[in-house]
N, C-alpha and C positions, 0 to 999 in steps of 0.2 A: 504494500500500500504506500502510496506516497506520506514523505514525511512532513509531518505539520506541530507547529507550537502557537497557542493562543487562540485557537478556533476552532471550533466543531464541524465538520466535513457532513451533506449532507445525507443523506440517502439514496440520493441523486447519482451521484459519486463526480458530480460536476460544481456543486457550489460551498461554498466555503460562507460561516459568522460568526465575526472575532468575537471572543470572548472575555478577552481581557478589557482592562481599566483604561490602557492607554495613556497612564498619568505621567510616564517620563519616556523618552527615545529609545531604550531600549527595553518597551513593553510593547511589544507589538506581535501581531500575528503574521505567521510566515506557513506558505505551504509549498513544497518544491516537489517536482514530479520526481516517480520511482524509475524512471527511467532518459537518459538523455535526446538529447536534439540528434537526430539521426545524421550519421558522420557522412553521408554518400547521396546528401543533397549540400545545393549549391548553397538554400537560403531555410531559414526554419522560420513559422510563422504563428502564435497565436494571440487570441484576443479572451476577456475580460468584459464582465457589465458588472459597473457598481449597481449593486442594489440599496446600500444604503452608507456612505461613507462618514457618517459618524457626526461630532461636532469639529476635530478637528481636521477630517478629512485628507487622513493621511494614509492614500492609498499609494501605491506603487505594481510596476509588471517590470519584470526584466529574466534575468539568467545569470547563473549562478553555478562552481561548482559541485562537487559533492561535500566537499569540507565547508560549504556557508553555514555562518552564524546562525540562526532563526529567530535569532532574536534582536536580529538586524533587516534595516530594508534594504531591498537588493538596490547596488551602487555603491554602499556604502563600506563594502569591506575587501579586501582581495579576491579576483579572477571572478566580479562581479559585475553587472550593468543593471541602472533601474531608469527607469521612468516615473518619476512623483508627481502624483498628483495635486498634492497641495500646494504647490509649486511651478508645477510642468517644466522642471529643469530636468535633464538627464545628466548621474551621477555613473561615473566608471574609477571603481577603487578607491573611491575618497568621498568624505564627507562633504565636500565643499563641488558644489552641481554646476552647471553649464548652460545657457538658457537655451531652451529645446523647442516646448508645444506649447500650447494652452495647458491650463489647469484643469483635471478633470474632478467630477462630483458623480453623488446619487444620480441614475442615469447613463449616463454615461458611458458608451460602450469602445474600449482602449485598447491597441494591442502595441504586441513587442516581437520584434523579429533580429534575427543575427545571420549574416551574412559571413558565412563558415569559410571559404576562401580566404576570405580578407579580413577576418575575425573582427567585425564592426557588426554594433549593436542601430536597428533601426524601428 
């Protein structure tokens, strides 16, 4: 099963709600799939609908190794890439983000892709 901290995984086996408090930066919820981006495409692709992104609305999509934190948002820690919604900066290996997209919210249907050739996150 994919691994997760902070969230209840539906029934679905498609949606994901955080359960956590949320009260400092590293309380958050993370789910990362049980299996990787397939090595023998050019580009990998998926997308995200917030259903409900909270009061502070600090969602995020990206990729990540198998060693990521979970209790970090992806971007923000080694051989990671996010997309933040609170923000709509994209953040690669550091805390400090890049101005990227709009910001997204409740609604809001987001995705994240990495172009495996050229190891860039889009």
């Amino acid at each position: 099963p994919p691994c997760h901290r902070g969230g209840q995984i539906g029934k679905d086996k498609l949606s994901v709600q955080y359960t956590g408090k949320g009260t400092h930066g590293n309380d958050v919820g993370a789910v990362q799939a049980d299996c990787p981006a397939p090595q023998l495409r050019r580009a990998y692709y998926f997308e995200l609908t917030v259903k409900e992104a909270g009061d502070r609305g600090c969602i995020s999509i990206g990729f990540s190794d198998a060693q990521f934190k979970l209790s970090r948002q992806p971007g923000w820690e080694p051989n990671s890439y996010g997309y933040h919604g609170d923000d709509g900066k994209k953040y690669h290996n550091s805390g400090r983000g890049e101005e990227y997209g709009p910001s997204y919210e409740t609604g809001d249907t987001v995705g994240a892709g990495i172009h495996l050739e050229r190891q860039e996150g889009f």
